[in-house]
C-alpha positions as CSV (number, residue, x, y, z in Angstrom):
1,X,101.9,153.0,160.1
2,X,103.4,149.5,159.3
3,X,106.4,149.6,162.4
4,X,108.3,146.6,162.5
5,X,106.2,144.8,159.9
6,X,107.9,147.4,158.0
7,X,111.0,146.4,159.6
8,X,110.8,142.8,159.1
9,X,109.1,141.8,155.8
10,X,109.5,144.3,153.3
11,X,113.6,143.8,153.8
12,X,114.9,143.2,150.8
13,X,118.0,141.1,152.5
14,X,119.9,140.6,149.6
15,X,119.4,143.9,147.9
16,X,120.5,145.9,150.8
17,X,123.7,143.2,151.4
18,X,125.1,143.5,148.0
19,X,124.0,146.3,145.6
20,X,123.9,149.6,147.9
21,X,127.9,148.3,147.8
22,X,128.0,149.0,143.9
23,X,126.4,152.7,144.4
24,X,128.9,155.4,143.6
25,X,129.2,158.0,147.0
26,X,126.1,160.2,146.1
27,X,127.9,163.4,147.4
28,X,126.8,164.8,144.1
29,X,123.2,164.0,144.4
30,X,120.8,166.6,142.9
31,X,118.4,168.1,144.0
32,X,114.7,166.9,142.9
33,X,112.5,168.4,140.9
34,X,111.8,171.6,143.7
35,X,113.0,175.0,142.3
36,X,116.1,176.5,143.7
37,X,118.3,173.8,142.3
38,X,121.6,176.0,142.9
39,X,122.7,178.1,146.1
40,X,120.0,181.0,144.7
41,X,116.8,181.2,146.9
42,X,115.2,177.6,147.3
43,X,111.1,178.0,147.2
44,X,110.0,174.3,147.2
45,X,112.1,170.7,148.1
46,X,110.9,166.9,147.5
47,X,110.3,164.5,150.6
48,X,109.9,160.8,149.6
49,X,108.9,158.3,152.2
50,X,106.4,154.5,151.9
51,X,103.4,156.0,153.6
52,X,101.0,155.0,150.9
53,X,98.1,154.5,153.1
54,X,95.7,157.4,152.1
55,X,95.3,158.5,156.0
56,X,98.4,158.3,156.7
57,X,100.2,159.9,153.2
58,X,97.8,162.7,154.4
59,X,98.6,162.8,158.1
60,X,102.1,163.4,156.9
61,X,101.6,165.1,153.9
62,X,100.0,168.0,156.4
63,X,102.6,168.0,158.7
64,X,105.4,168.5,156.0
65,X,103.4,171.3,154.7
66,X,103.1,172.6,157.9
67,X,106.8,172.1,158.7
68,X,107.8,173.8,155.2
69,X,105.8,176.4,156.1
70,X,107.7,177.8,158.8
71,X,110.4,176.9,157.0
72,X,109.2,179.0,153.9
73,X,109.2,176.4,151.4
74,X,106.6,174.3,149.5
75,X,107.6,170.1,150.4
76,X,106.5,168.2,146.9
77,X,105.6,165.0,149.3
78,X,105.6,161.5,147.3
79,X,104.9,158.4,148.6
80,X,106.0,154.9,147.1
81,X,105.1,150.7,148.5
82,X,108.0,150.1,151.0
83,X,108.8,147.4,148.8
84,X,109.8,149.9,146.4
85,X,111.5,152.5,148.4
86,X,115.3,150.7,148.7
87,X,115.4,150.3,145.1
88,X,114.4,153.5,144.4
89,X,116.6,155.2,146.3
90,X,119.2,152.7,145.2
91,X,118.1,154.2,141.4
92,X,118.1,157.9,142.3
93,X,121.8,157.6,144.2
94,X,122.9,156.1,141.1
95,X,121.4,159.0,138.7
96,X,122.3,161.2,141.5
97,X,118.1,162.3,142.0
98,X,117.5,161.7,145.5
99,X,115.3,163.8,147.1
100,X,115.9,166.7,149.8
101,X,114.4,164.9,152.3
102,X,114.7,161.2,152.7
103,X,112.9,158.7,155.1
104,X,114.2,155.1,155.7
105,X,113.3,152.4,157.8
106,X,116.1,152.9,160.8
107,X,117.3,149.0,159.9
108,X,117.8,150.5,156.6
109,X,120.0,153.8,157.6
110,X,123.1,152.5,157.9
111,X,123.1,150.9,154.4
112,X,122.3,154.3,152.9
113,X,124.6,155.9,154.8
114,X,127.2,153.8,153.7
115,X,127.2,154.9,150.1
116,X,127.7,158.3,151.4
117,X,124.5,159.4,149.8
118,X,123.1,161.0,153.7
119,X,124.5,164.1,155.8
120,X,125.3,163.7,159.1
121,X,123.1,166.2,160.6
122,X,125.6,167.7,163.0
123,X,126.2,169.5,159.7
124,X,123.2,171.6,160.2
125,X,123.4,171.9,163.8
126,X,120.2,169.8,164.5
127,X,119.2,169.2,168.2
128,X,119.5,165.7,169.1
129,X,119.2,165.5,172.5
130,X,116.2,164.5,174.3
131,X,116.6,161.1,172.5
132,X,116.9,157.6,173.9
133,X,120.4,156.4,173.4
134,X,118.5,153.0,171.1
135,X,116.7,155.7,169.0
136,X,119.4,157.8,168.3
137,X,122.0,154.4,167.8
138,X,118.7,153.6,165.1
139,X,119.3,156.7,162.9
140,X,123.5,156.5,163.4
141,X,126.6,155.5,161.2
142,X,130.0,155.3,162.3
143,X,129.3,157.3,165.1
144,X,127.6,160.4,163.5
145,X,123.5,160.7,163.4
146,X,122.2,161.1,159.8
147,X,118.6,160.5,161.0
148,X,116.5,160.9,163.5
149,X,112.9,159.6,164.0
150,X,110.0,161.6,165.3
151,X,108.0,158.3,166.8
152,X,109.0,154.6,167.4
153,X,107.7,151.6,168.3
154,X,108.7,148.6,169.7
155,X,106.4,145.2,171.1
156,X,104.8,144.2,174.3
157,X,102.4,141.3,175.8
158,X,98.9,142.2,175.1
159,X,96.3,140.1,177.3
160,X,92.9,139.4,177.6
161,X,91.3,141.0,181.1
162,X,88.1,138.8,181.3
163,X,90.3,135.3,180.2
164,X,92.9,136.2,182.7
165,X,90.2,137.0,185.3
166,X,88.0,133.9,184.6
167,X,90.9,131.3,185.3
168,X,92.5,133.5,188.3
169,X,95.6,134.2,186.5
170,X,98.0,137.0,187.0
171,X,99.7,138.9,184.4
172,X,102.7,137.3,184.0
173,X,106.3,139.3,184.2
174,X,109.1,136.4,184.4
175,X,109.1,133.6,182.0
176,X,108.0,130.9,184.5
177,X,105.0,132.9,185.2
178,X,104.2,133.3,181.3
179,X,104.9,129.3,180.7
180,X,102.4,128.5,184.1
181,X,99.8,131.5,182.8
182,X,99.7,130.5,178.7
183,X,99.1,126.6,180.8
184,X,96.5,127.9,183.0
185,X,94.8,130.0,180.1
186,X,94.6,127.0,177.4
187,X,91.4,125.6,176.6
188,X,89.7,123.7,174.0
189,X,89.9,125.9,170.8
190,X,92.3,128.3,172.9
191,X,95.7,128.8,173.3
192,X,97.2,130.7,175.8
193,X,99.7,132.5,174.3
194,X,100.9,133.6,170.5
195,X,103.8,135.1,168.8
196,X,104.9,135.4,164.9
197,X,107.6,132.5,164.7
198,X,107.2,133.1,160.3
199,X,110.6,132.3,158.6
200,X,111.1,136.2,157.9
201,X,112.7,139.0,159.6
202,X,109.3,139.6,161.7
203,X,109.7,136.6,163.1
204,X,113.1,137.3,164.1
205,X,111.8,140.9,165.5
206,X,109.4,139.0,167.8
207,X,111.9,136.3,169.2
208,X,114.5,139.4,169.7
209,X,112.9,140.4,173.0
210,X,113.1,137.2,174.4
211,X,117.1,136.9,172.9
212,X,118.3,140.5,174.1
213,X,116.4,140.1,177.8
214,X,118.2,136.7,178.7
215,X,121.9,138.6,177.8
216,X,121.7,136.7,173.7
217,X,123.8,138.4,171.3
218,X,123.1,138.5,167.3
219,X,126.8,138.6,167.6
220,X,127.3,134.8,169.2
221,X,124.2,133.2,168.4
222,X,125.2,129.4,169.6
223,X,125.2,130.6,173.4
224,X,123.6,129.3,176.6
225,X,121.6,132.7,176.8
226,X,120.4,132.6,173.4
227,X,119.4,128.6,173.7
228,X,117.4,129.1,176.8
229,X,115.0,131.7,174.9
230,X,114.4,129.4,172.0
231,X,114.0,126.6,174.7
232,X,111.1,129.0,176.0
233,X,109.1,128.9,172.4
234,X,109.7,125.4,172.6
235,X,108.2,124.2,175.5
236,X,105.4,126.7,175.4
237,X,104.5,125.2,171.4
238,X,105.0,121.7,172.9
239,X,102.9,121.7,176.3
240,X,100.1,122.6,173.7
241,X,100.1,126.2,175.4
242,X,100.8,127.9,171.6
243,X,99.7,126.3,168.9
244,X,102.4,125.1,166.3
245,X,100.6,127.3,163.5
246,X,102.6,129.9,165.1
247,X,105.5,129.3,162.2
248,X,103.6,130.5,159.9
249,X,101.4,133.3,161.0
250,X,102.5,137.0,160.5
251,X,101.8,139.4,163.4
252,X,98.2,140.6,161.8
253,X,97.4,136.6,162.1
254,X,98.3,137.1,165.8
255,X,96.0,139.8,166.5
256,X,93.3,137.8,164.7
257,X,93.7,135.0,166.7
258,X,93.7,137.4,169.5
259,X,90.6,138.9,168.5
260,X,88.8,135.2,167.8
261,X,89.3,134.6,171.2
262,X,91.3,131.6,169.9
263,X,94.9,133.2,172.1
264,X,94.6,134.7,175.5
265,X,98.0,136.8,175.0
266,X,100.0,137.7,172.8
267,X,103.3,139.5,171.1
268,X,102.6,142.9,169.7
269,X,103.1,146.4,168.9
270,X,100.6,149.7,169.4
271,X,100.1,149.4,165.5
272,X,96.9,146.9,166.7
273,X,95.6,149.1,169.2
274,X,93.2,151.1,166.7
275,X,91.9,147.5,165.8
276,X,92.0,146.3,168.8
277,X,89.7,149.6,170.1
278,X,87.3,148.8,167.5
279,X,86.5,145.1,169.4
280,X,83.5,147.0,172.0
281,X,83.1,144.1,173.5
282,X,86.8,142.8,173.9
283,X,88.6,144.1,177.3
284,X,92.5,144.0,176.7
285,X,95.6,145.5,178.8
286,X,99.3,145.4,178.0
287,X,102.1,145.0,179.8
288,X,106.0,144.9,179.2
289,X,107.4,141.4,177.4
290,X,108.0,139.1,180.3
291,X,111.6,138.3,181.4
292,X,113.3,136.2,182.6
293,X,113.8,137.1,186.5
294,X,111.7,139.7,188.4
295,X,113.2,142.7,188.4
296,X,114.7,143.2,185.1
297,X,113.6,145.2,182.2
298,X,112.8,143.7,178.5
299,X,114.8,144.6,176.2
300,X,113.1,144.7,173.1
301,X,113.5,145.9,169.4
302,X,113.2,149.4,168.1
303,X,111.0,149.8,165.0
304,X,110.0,153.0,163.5
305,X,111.0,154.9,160.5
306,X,113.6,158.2,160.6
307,X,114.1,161.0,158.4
308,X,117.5,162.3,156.6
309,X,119.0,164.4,154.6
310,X,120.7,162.8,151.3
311,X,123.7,165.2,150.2
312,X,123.2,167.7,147.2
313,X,124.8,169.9,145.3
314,X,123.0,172.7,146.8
315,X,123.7,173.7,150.6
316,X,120.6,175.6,150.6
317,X,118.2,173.2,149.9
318,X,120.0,170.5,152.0
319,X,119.7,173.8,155.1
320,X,115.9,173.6,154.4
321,X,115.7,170.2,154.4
322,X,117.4,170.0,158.0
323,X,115.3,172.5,159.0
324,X,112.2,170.9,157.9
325,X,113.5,167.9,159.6
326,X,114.0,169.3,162.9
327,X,109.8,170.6,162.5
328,X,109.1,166.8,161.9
329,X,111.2,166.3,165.1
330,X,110.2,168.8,167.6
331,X,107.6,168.1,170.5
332,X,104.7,169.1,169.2
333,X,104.5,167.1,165.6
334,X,106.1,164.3,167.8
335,X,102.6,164.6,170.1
336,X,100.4,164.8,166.8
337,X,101.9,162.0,164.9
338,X,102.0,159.8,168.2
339,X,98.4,160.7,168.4
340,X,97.5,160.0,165.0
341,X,99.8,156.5,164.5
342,X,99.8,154.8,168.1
343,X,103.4,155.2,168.1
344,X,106.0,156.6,170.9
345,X,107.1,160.2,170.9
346,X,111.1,159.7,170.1
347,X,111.9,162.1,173.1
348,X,111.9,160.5,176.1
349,X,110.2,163.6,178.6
350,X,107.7,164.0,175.4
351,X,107.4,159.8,175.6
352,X,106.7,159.9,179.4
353,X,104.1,162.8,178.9
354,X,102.3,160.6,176.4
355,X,102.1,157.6,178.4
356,X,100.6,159.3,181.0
357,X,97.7,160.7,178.5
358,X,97.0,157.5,177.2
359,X,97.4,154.8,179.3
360,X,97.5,151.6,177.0
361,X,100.6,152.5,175.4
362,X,102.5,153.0,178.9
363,X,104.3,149.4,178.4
364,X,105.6,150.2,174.8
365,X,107.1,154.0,175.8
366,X,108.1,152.9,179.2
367,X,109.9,149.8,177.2
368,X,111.3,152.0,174.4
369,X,113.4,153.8,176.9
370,X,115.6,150.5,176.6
371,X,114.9,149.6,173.4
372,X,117.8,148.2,170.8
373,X,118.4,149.3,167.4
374,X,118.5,146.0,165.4
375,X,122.0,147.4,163.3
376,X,123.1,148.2,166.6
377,X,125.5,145.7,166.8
378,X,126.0,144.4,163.5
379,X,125.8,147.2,161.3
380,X,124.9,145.9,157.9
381,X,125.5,142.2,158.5
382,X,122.6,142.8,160.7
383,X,120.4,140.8,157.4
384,X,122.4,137.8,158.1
385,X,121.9,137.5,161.6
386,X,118.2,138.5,161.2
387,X,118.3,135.4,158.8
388,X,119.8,132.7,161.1
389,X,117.9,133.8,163.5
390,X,114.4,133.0,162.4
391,X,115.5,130.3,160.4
392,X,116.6,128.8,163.8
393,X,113.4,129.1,165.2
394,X,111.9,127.2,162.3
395,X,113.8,124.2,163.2
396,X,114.0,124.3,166.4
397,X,109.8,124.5,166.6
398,X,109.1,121.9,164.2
399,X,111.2,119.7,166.2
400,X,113.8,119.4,163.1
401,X,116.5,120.7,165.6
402,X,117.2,121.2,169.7
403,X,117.2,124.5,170.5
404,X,121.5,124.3,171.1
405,X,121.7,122.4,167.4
406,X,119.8,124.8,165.9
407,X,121.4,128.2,166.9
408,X,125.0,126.4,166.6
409,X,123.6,126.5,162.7
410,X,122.6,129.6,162.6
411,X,125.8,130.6,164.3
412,X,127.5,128.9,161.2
413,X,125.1,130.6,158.6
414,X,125.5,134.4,160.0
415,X,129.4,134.2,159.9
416,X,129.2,132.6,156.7
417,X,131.2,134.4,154.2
């Protein structure tokens, strides 16, 4: 899977902002190419999603099988770039094609659900409790759920055992800790710590931790709160503990700095850990995104991908499409795709049961329990915020603007009409 990379920069900002405005409520939409187009018996329905990836279209491809199995239908299962999937879906509510079963980024959900193209799915009477109120929020518009996502993911500080041993350093859990560890862990040729700081919406996924744990709001960006995390990035690019290449390197140039042994820590999600397991000779831990006073909990961003079910003419196949929905939903597929992806299990007793079985992605399910959905707030404004956000840490790390100046303009920039 591609989480928040997914998330971040295959968002198609001004796409989503302006033309899903233009697209008629698809509350004709028909139904696909599967038979059973009317009410009559429905044999077959169409699932489109972006997992392209020829294990993973597979991994999924089985499950849906499986899931229209007991269902008793056949699921045509297609797979398209995420780069392509908004504007396909933008072309098929237009022409009134979409698919039975629909999966969307959850940044993307609300957009959709805008046009009217989605059911809510209290419509079929699908089970959504069990969720974490962030997931849940993730797959919701206007109140009602119209998605729901069997696995999440979200980021956390991965560390290096041996380099942390070697120069007597602790894992760090507050801010001042991180700022005197990344110090203590610099060396010639190493930094001590890394993040992705790129001008897209990545970068603003990885700064959001440090935003949403010190009380920031996307809402008010020019705030006290908000300054004192970009001051963080700052100082640690400016004491030399993180090198200033960080503006430009995505979170895959992360882990390969990580991997070089060129960073001691770093920001990211369980998306590296088959990678990271393939390093025999690397020993690496995780632990939650420090914050800034001992005690509290990160609060960190929700990335993952949910399913729905766009509206048809035909209440049958929309019925099977639920139901094959709930399958993708249910503990057991949640277990197997967890398993399969190094992802969280959406339910939270299901999450804490998977933790336990594998112990390196503890941090990320114990820190999804908290976990924001980035539309949470904002809605669909939330690709202007995302916007001013990163392009405030841009100036603010190349010294171009103080950490108050810049987030005063990118206050000015996400209310700009």
């Amino acid at each position: 899977m591609i989480p928040p990379a997914r998330s971040s920069v295959r968002r198609i900002a001004a796409l989503l902002t302006g033309t899903l405005l233009l697209v008629p409520a698809a509350t004709g939409c028909g139904a696909g190419s599967g038979s059973g187009g009317g009410d009559g018996e429905v044999t077959s329905i169409t699932a489109l999603d972006y997992y392209t990836d020829a294990t993973e279209h597979a991994q999924w491809g089985e499950m849906l099988t499986e899931c229209g199995r007991t269902v008793g239908v056949t699921v045509e299962h297609t797979s398209v770039p995420g780069a392509s999937l908004i504007p396909k879906v933008l072309q098929q509510a237009s022409s009134r094609t979409l698919p039975d079963l629909l999966m969307l980024d959850n940044p993307d959900v609300q957009q959709i659900a805008r046009t009217g193209a989605l059911a809510p799915l209290d419509e079929f009477g699908i089970d959504s409790g069990g969720f974490a109120q962030g997931i849940l929020s993730a797959g919701s518009y206007q109140g009602s759920v119209y998605g729901l996502a069997p696995n999440v993911s979200t980021v956390a500080l991965v560390y290096n055992k041996d380099m942390l041993d070697e120069a007597g350093v602790a894992v760090p859990r507050t801010w001042d800790e991180l700022k005197a560890a990344a110090a203590a862990l610099t060396r010639p040729g190493r930094y001590g710590m890394a993040v992705d700081a790129n001008p897209t919406f990545e970068g603003t996924w990885q700064f959001l931790p440090f935003l949403w744990s010190n009380g920031g709001d996307e809402r008010q960006l020019d705030t006290p709160q908000a300054a004192q995390a970009l001051r963080l990035w700052v100082d640690l690019v400016n004491s030399g503990s993180m090198s200033k290449s960080v503006l430009n390197w995505t979170q895959a140039d992360v882990h390969d700095q990580f991997v070089a042994g060129k960073t001691a820590m770093m920001i990211n999600g369980p998306w590296r850990i088959p990678a990271l397991n393939q390093e025999g000779n690397l020993h690496w831990g995780v632990a939650p995104v420090p914050v800034p006073q001992l005690g509290q909990a990160p609060v960190t961003p929700l990335g993952g991908e949910v399913w729905t079910v766009p509206r048809s003419p035909s209440k049958a196949r929309q019925e099977k499409a639920a139901r094959v929905l709930a399958c993708l939903n249910g503990p057991a597929n949640m277990l197997t795709a967890a398993r399969q992806h190094f992802t969280v299990p959406s339910r939270t007793a299901v999450a804490a049961r998977y933790a336990e079985e594998v112990p390196s992605m503890a941090a990320f399910a114990g820190s999804v329990e908290a976990a924001r959905a980035r539309t949470d707030e904002l809605g669909v404004d939330w690709p202007k915020a995302a916007t001013a956000i990163y392009t405030a840490v841009q100036s603010a790390l190349t010294g171009e603007r103080t950490p108050e100046e810049a987030l005063r303009n990118a206050q000015r920039l996400a209310t700009a009409d």
